[in-house]
Structure formats: C-alpha cells, structure tokens
Legacy VTK file of the C-alpha trace (Angstrom):
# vtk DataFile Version 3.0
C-alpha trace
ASCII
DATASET POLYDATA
POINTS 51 float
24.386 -68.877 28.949
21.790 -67.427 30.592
21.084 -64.197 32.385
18.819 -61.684 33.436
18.558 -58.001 32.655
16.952 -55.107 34.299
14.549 -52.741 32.562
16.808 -50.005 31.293
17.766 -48.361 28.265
21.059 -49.927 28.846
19.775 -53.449 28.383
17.982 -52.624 25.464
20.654 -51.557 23.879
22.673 -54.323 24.917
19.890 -56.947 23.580
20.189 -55.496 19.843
23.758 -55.884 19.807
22.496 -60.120 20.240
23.253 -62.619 18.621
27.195 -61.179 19.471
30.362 -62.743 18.356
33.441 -61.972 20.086
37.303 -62.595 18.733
38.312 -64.241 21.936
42.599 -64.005 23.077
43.722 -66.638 25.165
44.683 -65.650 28.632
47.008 -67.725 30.709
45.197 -70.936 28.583
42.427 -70.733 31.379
40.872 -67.419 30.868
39.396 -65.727 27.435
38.804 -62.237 26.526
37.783 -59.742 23.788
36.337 -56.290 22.990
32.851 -55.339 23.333
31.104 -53.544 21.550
30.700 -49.275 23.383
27.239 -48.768 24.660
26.393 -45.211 24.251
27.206 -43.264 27.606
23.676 -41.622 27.170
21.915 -44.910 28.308
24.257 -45.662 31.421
22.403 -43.419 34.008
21.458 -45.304 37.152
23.167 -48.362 36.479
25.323 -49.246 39.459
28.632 -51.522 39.864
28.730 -54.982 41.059
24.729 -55.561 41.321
LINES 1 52
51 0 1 2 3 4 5 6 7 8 9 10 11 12 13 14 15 16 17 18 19 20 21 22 23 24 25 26 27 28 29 30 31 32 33 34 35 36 37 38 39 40 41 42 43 44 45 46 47 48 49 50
C-alpha cells in the first residue's frame, strides 16, 4: 500500500508507529477492521477531515 503524508507532527508520529500490525475482525466476510494505535491529541492541530 502506498500513500502520501503531509508534513505534520501528526504524520510523524504516525510513521514511528511503522512497520504496524493490526488484529484484523472480519466484517460481513468483505470488510476488515481493528484498533489503532491513539495518536496524541497534542499533534492533531490543523489537520482537517476528508482531505
């Protein structure tokens, strides 16, 4: 998978966290999902929804 990040310290912290493993739960046997890890709230100013 591929993606890319902005410059933030919200992606920073998000790039130590990789490598990640997830425990995945099948959903509906065509979806998957799991818990992420909690970024700290400190680094989350200025990041906006959907972009």
């Amino acid at each position: 998978m591929r993606a890319e990040l902005i410059e933030s310290p919200a992606s920073r912290e998000f790039l130590s966290l990789l490598p990640l493993t997830l425990a995945m739960t099948a959903y509906s046997s065509r979806e998957k999902y799991g818990p992420m890890p909690a970024l700290s709230r400190d680094n989350m100013t200025g990041i906006k929804a959907g972009l």
